[in-house]
C-alpha positions in Angstrom: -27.7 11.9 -14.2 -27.0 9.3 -16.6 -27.1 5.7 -15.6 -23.5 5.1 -17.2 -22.3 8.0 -14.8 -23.8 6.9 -12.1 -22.3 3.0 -12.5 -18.8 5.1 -13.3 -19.1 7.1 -9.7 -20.0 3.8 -8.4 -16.8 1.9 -10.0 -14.5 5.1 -8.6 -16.1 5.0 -5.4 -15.3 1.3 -5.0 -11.8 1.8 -6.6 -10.9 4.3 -4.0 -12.2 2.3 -1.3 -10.5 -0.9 -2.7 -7.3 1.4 -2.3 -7.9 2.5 1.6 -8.8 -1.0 2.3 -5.2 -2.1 0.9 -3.5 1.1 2.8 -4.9 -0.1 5.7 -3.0 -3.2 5.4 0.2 -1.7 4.2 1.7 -1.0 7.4 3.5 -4.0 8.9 2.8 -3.0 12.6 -0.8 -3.4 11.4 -0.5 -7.1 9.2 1.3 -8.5 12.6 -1.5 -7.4 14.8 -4.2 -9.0 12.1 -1.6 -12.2 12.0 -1.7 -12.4 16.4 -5.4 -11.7 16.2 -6.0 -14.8 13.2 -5.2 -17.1 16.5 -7.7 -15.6 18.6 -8.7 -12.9 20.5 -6.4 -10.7 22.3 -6.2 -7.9 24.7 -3.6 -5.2 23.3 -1.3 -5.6 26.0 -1.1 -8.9 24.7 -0.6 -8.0 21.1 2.2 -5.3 22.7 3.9 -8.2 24.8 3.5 -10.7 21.1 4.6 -7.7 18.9 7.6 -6.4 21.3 5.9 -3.0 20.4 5.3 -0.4 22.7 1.6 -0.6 23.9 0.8 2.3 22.8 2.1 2.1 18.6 -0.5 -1.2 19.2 -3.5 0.9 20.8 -2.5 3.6 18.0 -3.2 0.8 15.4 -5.6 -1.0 16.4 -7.7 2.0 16.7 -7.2 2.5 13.0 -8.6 -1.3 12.7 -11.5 -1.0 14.8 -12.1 2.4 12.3 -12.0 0.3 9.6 -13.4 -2.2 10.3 -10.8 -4.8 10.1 -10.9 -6.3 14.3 -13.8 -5.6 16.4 -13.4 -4.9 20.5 -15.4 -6.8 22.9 -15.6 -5.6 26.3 -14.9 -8.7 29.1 -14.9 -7.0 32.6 -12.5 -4.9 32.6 -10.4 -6.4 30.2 -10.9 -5.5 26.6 -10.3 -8.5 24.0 -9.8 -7.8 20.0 -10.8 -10.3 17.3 -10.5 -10.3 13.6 -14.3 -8.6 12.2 -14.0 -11.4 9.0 -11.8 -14.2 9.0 -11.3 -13.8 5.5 -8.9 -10.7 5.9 -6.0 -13.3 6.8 -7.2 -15.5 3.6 -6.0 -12.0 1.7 -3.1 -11.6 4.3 -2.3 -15.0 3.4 -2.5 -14.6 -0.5 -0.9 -11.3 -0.7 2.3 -13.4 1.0 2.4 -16.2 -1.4 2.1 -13.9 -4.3 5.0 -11.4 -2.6 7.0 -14.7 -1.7 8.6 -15.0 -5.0 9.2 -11.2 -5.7 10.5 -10.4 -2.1 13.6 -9.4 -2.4 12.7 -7.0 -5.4 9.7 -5.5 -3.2 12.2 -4.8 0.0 14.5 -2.9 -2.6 11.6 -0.7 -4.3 12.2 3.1 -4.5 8.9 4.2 -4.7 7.2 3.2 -2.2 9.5 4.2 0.1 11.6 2.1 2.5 9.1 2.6 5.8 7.0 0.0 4.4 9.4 -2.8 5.7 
């Protein structure tokens, strides 16, 4: 295999998971857990309690961040706490927001994306 392939699976590889990592935080169940956890740790009845979410959409989700990678479980007794993996996640949250800020109302009203994402 040429070495320009190779770099070119490389760039696709990274593209797609560039594209996971920003599916991941596409769902806004998901960005409010990451926004409770940027305060500290939590346990997910917690989050459930912060979120008025049933406890077990949170569990559901923050499986999918544990998965990921994005919050990391730490067993305490029996009581199981969740914190953010890298901090830097809520400096994307964060920039993500002020660049949406100015375009909101355009982005609740997009088509194709689908209205769930609200």
């Amino acid at each position: 295999m040429a070495l320009a392939d190779s770099k070119t699976q490389v760039e696709r590889a990274g593209t797609r998971a560039t594209a996971r990592y920003f599916r991941v935080l596409g769902d806004p169940t998901r960005l409010s857990i990451l926004d409770a956890l940027a305060t500290g740790p939590c346990s997910a009845s917690e989050l459930a309690r912060r979120l008025s979410a049933p406890q077990s959409r949170v569990s559901n989700h923050l499986a999918c961040l544990r998965w990921c990678e994005f919050v990391v479980a730490e067993r305490h007794g029996r009581q199981v706490l969740y914190r953010l993996a890298d901090p830097r996640v809520f400096e994307l949250v964060e920039a993500a927001r002020r660049v949406a800020a100015s375009r909101a109302e355009h982005l609740e009203s997009c088509e194709r994306i689908g209205p769930d994402w609200v």
